[in-house]
N, C-alpha and C positions, 0 to 999 in steps of 0.2 A: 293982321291975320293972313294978310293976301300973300306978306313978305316970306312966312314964315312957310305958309305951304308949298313956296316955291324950292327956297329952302330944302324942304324934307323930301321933295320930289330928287331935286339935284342930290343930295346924301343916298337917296334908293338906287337913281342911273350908276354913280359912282362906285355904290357900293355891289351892284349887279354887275359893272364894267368889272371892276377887281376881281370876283368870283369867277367869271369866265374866261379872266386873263391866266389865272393860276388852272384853273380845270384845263386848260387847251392847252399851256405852251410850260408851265413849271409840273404838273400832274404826268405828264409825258416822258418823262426820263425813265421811270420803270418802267413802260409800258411795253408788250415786246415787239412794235414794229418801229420803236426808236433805235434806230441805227446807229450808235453811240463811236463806236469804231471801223474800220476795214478791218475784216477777215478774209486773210490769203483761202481757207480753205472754201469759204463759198464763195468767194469769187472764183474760185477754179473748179468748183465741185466735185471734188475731191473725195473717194469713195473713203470707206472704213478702212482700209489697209492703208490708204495714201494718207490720211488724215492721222492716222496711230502714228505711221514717220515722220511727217511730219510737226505732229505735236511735240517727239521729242528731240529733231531737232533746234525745234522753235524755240525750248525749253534753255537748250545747251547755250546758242545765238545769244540770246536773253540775260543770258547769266555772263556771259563774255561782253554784250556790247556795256552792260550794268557796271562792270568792273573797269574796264576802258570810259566810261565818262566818271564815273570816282575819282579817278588819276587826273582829268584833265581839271574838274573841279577843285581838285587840291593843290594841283600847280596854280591854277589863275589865284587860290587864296591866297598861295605863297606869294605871286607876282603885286597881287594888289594889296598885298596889308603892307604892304613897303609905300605903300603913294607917298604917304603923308613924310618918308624919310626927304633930308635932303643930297645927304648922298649917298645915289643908288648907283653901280656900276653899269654900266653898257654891257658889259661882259655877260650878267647875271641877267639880266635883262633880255639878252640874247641867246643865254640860257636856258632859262625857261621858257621860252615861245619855241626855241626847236624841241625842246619836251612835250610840248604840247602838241605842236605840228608831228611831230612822234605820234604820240596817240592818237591823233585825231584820222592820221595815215591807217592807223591798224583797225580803225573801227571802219575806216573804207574799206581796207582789205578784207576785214571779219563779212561786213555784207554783203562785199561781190560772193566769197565761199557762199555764204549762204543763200544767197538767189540761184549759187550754180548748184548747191545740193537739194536743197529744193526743184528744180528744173529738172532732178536725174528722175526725180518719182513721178513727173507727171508724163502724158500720154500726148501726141502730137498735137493736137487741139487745145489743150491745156498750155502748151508749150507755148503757142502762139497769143493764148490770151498772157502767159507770164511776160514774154517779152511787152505788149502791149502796155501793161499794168506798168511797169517799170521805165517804159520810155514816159507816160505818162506822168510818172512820179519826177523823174527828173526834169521835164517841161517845169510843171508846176513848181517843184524847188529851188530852178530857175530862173522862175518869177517872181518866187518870193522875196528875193534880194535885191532887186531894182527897184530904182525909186520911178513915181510918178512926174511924166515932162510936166512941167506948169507953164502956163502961155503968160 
């Protein structure tokens, strides 16, 4: 009997540890101080005029960088459902990676435009938090590409 109530006690922690794992950290995604993404406009706080240009530029970016990764995804399927051939030319090969290096060019050139038409609507202070945001983002991106020294 001793076994059993020990038992049911451990089933109740566990079953209490669960409930408040899901109430705390899966129950939080609707919630609205879940910060789910960056948004350029509060981070710049950006009035109702700057925020209206903003949206539709963001809209147009959006729909331009959507279609420049479409492209480069169709080329890599092109490039890789060949693996399995045995003979694949170099030519083609070399082909499609400056296709892609193409695209991948135009979605840098799509987002410089668009940091710098964003930049036009904000106000000197705004200006400086954008460049801030932006050196920041590039730090971070890279470091997301190096690997970790191991001893």
């Amino acid at each position: 009997m001793k076994k059993q109530s020990i038992l049911y006690l451990l089933l109740i922690v566990l079953f209490l540890s669960n409930v408040f794992f899901i109430f705390h950290h899966v129950g939080r995604f609707g919630h609205k101080d879940h910060k789910s993404r960056f948004s350029m406009v509060e981070e710049l706080n950006f009035n109702q005029e700057q925020q209206e240009a903003y949206d539709a530029m963001r809209n147009m970016h959006f729909d331009k960088m959507k279609s420049y990764s479409k492209r480069i995804n169709e080329l890599k399927l092109e490039m890789y459902s060949n693996v399995g051939e045995q003979e694949i030319s170099e030519a083609f090969l070399d082909s499609v990676a400056g296709l892609i290096a193409a695209e991948e060019k135009n979605k840098d050139l799509e987002m410089y435009k668009h940091i710098r038409d964003v930049r036009e609507i904000c106000n000197d202070k705004q200006k400086a938090q954008l460049s801030k945001i932006i050196n920041d983002a590039i730090k971070r991106h890279g470091k997301r590409g190096k690997s970790k020294k191991r001893d």
